[in-house]
C-alpha positions, -999 to +999 in steps of 0.1 A: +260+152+534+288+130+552+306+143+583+333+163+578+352+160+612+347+121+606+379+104+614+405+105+587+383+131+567+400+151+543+396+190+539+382+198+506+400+237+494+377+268+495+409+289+481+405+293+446+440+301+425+427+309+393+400+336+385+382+317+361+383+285+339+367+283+304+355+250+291+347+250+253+337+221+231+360+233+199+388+258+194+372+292+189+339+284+214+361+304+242+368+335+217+329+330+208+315+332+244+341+348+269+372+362+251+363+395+262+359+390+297+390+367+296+409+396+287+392+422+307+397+402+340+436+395+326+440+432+327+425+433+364+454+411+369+436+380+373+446+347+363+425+325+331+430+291+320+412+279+287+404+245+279+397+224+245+377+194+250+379+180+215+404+181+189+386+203+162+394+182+137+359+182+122+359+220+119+369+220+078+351+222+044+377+196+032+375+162+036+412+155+021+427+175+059+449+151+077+433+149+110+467+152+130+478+182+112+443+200+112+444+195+147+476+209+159+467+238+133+439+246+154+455+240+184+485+266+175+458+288+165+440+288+197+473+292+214+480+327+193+445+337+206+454+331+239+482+353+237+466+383+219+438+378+251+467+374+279+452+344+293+476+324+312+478+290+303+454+266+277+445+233+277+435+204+249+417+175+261+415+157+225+386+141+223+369+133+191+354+161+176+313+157+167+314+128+187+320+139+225+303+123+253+298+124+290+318+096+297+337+086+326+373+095+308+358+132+298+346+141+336+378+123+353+400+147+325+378+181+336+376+166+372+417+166+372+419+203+356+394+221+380+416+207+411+447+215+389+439+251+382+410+258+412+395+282+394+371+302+412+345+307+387+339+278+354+327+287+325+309+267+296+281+258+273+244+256+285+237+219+281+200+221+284+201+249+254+191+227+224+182+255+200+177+288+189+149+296+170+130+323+162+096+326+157+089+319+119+060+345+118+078+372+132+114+365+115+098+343+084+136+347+067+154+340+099+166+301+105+172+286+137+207+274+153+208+243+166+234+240+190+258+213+190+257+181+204+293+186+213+286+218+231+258+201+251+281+174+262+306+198+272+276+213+297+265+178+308+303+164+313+315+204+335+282+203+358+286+164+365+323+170+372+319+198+391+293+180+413+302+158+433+333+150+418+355+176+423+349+182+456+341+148+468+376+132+486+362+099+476+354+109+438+386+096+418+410+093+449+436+078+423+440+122+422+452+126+454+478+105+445+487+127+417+486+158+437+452+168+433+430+169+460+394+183+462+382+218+455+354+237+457+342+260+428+327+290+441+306+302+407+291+285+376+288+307+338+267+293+316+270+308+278+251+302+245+218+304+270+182+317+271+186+323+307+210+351+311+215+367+340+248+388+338+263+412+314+301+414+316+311+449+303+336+449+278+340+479+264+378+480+265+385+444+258+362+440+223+391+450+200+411+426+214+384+397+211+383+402+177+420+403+174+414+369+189+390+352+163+410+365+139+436+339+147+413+312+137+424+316+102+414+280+093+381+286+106+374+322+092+402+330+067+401+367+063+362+375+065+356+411+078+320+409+083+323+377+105+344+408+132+315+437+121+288+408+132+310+401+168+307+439+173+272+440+166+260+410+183+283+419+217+265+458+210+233+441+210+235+426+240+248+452+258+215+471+245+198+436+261+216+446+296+199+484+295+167+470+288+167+440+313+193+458+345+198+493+334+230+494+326+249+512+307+274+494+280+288+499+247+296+461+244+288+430+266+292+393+273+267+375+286+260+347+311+235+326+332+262+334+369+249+306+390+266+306+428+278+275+440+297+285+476+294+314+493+335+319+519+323+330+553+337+367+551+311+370+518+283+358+536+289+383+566 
C-alpha cells in the first residue's frame, strides 16, 4: 500500500455519482441480468449507466447482415430499452463481438468510464462461471449452458480494471489529463453466477423488464414464451431467495454483492 500523505499524492474520490454501472458483454446481457433492478433503483430516483462492450454484430442467424448496420440496429435497440427502464445514460464500447479480450485497450476503455460515471456499485458477468450444467442423471433431457467466452472476458477485463486501475493515481495518468481522476468503487455484482448472495426484489419493476427485451426485436422478434420464461425464471429465483434468506418475493434478480469500500459513517 503506498503512502497517501506522500508528497504530491493525489486523493483518490470516495463520492460515488452514479448508483450503479452495468457492464454487459452484448446488447441485451444488461436486460438479461439487471434490467429490473435498473429500473427499480431508477424509480428510487437513483442514477444508472449501461454499458456495451462489443458491437453485437455476431448476434444474427444470417450471415448476409452488414456488420455496420446490424450493429447500430442493436445499438438503437438497446437505447429503446434503456428508455422503457429509465436508465440515464448507455454506453458502446465496440469491440468485436465473439472475440473480446482482456486487453490493455478494453480495461483502459472500462478504466475511463468508471471514473467518468463513479458509480457506486458495478455490475457484470462472473468470469470464473464457465458453465451451467446440470446433473445428466437427475435432468437426463436437460443440456448445459456454456457461458460465453465474451461474457467471461467482460468479468476478467471489470475486476482487473477496477483493481488497481481505477483507483490507482499512477494507473493511466494520461486520464487525469482528460479529466478523470481516480475513484473508488464501493460494491462489486456479479450475475450469471453459482455463488449468489443477494436477491434484488423486483416485484414492481418485472413488467417493465420485459417491456425491455422486448426491444430486442432482432434478437427475439415477437416470441411470447421467451417473456413467460423471464417471469418464470425471475419467479424461481425469488422462490431460491425464500428458501436460502427467507424472504418473501414474487420476482427477483440475483447477484454475488461483494464489498469493496466501506465510507467511515458506514463503518460507525
Amino acid at each position: 500500500m503506498a503512502d497517501k500523505n506522500a508528497p504530491g499524492a493525489l486523493d483518490v474520490i470516495t463520492t460515488p455519482d452514479y448508483e450503479a454501472m452495468v457492464i454487459g458483454a452484448h446488447p441485451d446481457d444488461d436486460d438479461f441480468a439487471a434490467a429490473a433492478t435498473s429500473a427499480l433503483w431508477v424509480k428510487q430516483g437513483k442514477k444508472v449507466v449501461w454499458v456495451v462492450m462489443t458491437d453485437g454484430a455476431e448476434g444474427s442467424e444470417v450471415p448476409s447482415l452488414v456488420d455496420t448496420e446490424f450493429m447500430l440496429t442493436r445499438e438503437q435497440e438497446q437505447r429503446m430499452a434503456c428508455e422503457v427502464l429509465g436508465v440515464q445514460a448507455v454506453e458502446f464500447l465496440r469491440f468485436s463481438d465473439g472475440h473480446l479480450r482482456n486487453t490493455e485497450a478494453a480495461r483502459k476503455a472500462v478504466v475511463r468510464l468508471i471514473r467518468k460515471y463513479r458509480p457506486r456499485i458495478v455490475i457484470t458477468h462472473d468470469p470464473s462461471q464457465l458453465f451451467f450444467a446440470p446433473d445428466p442423471d437427475e435432468k437426463p433431457e436437460d443440456t448445459a449452458y456454456l457461458n460465453h467466452p465474451d461474457h467471461r472476458a467482460t468479468g476478467n477485463i471489470v475486476l482487473d480494471a477496477i483493481f488497481p486501475a481505477v483507483g490507482n493515481p499512477r494507473s493511466y495518468r494520461e486520464l487525469l489529463v482528460e479529466g478523470f481522476p481516480p475513484y473508488r468503487v464501493h460494491e462489486l455484482y456479479l450475475f450469471g453466477t453459482e455463488h449468489i448472495n443477494t436477491y434484488i426484489d423486483v416485484s414492481e419493476t418485472i413488467d417493465l423488464k420485459t417491456k425491455a427485451l422486448q426491444c430486442h426485436v432482432t434478437q427475439f422478434g415477437t416470441d411470447a414464451e421467451m417473456l413467460e420464461w423471464i417471469r418464470k425464471w425471475t419467479a424461481e429465483t425469488a422462490k431460491q431467495a425464500k428458501e436460502k434468506k427467507g424472504l418473501d418475493m414474487q420476482y427477483a434478480e440475483a447477484f454475488r454483492r461483494i464489498k469493496l469500500y466501506v465510507p467511515k459513517q458506514e463503518e460507525k
